[in-house]
C-alpha positions, 0 to 999 in steps of 0.5 A, a space after each residue: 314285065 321281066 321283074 314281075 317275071 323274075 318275082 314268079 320265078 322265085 315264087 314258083 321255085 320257093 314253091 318246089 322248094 317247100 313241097 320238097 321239104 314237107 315231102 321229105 319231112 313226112 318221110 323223115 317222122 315216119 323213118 324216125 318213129 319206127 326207127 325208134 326205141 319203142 318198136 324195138 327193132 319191129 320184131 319180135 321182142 316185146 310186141 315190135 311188130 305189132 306196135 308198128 302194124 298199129 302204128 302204120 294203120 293209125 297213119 292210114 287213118 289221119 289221112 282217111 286210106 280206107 280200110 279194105 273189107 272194114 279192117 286195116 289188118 289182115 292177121 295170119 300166124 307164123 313160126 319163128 324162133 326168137 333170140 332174146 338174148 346172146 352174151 359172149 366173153 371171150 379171153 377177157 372182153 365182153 363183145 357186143 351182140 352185133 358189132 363184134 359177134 352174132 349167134 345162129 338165129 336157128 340156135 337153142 337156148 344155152 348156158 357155158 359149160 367149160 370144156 376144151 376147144 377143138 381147133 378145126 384145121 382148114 388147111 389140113 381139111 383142104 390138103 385132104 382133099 387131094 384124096 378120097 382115102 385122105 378125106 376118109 382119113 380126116 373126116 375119121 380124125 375130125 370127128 373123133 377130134 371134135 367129140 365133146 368140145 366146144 370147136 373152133 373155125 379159125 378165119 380162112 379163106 380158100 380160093 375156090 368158093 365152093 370150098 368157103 362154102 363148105 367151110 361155113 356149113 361144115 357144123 351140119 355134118 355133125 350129128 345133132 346128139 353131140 351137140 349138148 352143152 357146147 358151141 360152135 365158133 366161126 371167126 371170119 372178115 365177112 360183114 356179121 349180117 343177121 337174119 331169122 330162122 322159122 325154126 330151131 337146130 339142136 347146134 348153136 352157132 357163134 359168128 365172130 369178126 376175125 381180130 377176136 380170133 387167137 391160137 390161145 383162145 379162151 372162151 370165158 363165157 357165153 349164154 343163150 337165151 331163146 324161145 320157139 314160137 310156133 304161132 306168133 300172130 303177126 298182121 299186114 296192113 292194108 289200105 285202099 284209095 278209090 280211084 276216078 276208074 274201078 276197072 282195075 288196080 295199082 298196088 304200093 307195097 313195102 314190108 314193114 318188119 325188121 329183125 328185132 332186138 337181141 338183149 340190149 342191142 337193137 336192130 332199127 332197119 332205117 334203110 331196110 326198110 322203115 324207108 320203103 314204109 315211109 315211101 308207101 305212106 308218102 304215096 298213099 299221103 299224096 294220092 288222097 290229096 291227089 284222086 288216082 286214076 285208078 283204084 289203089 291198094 297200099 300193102 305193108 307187109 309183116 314178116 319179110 325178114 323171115 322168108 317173104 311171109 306176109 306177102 306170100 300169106 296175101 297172095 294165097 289169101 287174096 283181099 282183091 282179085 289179083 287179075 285186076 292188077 295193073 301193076 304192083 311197085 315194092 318199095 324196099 330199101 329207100 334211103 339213098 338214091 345218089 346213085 341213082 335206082 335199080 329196079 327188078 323185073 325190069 328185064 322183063 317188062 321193059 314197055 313200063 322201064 322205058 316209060 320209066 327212062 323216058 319220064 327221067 330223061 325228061 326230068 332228071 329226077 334220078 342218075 340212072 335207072 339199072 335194069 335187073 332181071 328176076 329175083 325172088 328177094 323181096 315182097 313183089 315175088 310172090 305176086 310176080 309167079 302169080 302173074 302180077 305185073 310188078 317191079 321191086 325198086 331198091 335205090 343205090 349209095 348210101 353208107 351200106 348199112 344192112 342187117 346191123 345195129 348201125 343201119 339207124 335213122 340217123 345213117 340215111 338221108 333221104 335225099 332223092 326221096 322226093 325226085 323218086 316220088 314224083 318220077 313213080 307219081 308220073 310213071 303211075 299216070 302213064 300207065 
């Protein structure tokens, strides 16, 4: 009898063991395929996010996801200011678009033209500060100074935020029509983080990690390369699971898009968030092997990355009653996990975080799950000021990578991505 025992024991465990595996596995194709050169970063160069719509609504259809309303997309337009390309040689050394340097991605298109360099002096700018007449004095200076010249901002930092702050923004102040064939140079220690812009600027902005910096600075080179778009087509993909109940809804959400590819260097967005796709996809994976309760609608969004733009064009051009929402889960940044998740809105509705805790403390599925307040930083939000129930789940470790060429597939691994599955399939069922 206890060896018949033991013999299902290791059955039943081998079984965890493989579901895990397939699991994981699933997750880690979907990661590395929209990871890939060939979607070159789900942006905006050379058709990244659409390649990736089609590819996700490709994946809805091997698994039979319904299409709602006879289409998996849900198309809308958007204006965006794409950098195709950014070069910068700087006293002899090419640097690397987004290892060593990045470029305002509001910044024109642009050629080096030689000319002198003003030096912004922060500790100048700062003592001026004792005094309106002295600020007037500076402000005076400063913009004389700066006429016609490419400008440099030394790497400083104040004690006062507010200071670095204005630091950084300073290049606003100048008038727009001074900006003509001449650049602006930020040297900093801050991690170079990229983002996108819906709209250009007439300055063009260069930021710099701090070693490149030098009082004898040259600036051999640079250039360039960008084009305003002010109706790129973009699409959501949207699929549907009928549930044993229709009385109301369940919504998977994560955004789809990323940053893109600048020249050469691309920008994967394994972490952020080809794995809260991955995530949505494993979900829907399971609810078609699994009837839900309840209807289910699974959203990938487009165009997070440039202002919540998918989600908010959904949430103004409703494809379901959003009164039938029961609760909305945005997945956004899934691959790690080893210390444990963090979840928004979770200040708010706390009866659904404690099902959360109590299904965990049960299970031990995660290390801890860290309460959050309100945060309008990811696809949830547009939905939460419309009254939709919702959490955005986010997980915590990992190597950190964000907006940078190094957030790679290869630099997530996934591996509480099974326990978090199952602790949501289960909070799904309490609901």
């Amino acid at each position: 009898m206890q060896k018949h025992f033991l013999v299902f024991i290791g059955f039943f465990l081998s079984f965890l063991g493989n579901a895990q595996n397939i699991d994981k596995q699933y997750a880690r194709k979907i990661v590395d395929e929209l990871t890939s050169e060939k979607f070159s970063g789900r942006g905006y160069v050379d058709d990244g996010m659409r390649k990736s719509a089609e590819f996700i609504a490709e994946e809805f259809q091997k698994m039979s996801v319904q299409p709602l309303n006879n289409s998996y997309f849900q198309e809308f337009e958007m204006s965006i200011n794409i950098i195709q390309k950014a070069e910068l040689k700087l006293n002899g050394k090419n640097l690397v678009y987004g290892i060593d340097f990045l470029v305002d991605p509001s910044s024109n298109g642009q050629i080096f033209q030689q000319k002198e360099i003003y030096n912004f002096n922060p500790k100048n700018y700062q003592k001026a500060l004792e005094s309106e007449k002295s600020f007037q004095e500076f402000i005076y200076q400063d913009m004389v100074g700066q006429h016609q010249k490419h400008i440099v901002f030394p790497p400083h930092h104040f004690e006062v935020d507010s200071l670095n702050q204005y630091y950084k923004h300073w290049a606003n102040f100048y008038r727009p029509e001074e900006n003509k064939d001449r650049a602006i140079f930020y040297f900093s220690k801050e991690k170079l983080t990229a983002s996108l812009s819906q709209q250009p600027k007439e300055i063009n902005r260069f930021f710099i990690k701090d070693h490149y910096y030098s009082e004898n600075l040259k600036i051999d080179h640079y250039q360039i390369e960008s084009e305003f778009n002010p109706a790129y087509k973009v699409s959501n993909v949207i699929g549907f699971i009928p549930g044993k109940n229709s009385d109301s809804l369940v919504v998977i959400t994560a955004h789809y898009d990323h940053l893109g590819k600048v020249g050469n260097t691309i920008f994967p967005g394994a972490n952020d968030n080809a794995s809260g796709t991955a995530f949505m996809l494993s979900m829907a994976k399971h609810y078609t092997e699994n009837q839900p309760e309840h209807d289910m609608v699974f959203i990938a969004f487009a165009a997070e990355e440039a202002g919540l733009l998918g989600s908010q064009y959904f949430v103004d051009n409703p494809l379901i009653d959003l009164n039938k929402i029961k609760f909305l889960l945005n997945f956004d940044i899934m691959g790690a996990g080893e210390e444990g998740i963090q979840i928004v809105n979770s200040a708010i509705f706390t009866k659904e975080y404690d099902v959360l805790n109590e299904i965990n403390s049960q299970h031990q599925y995660v290390k801890q799950i860290k309460k959050r307040g309100e945060a309008c930083n990811s696809d949830h939000c547009p939905f939460y000021l419309k009254g939709v129930p919702s959490f955005f789940i986010y997980t915590l470790g990992g190597k950190g990578h964000y907006h940078d060429p190094l957030d790679t597939g290869e630099s997530i691994d996934l591996i509480e991505f099974h326990d978090i599955q199952h602790l949501f399939i289960q909070f799904i069922d309490q609901l």
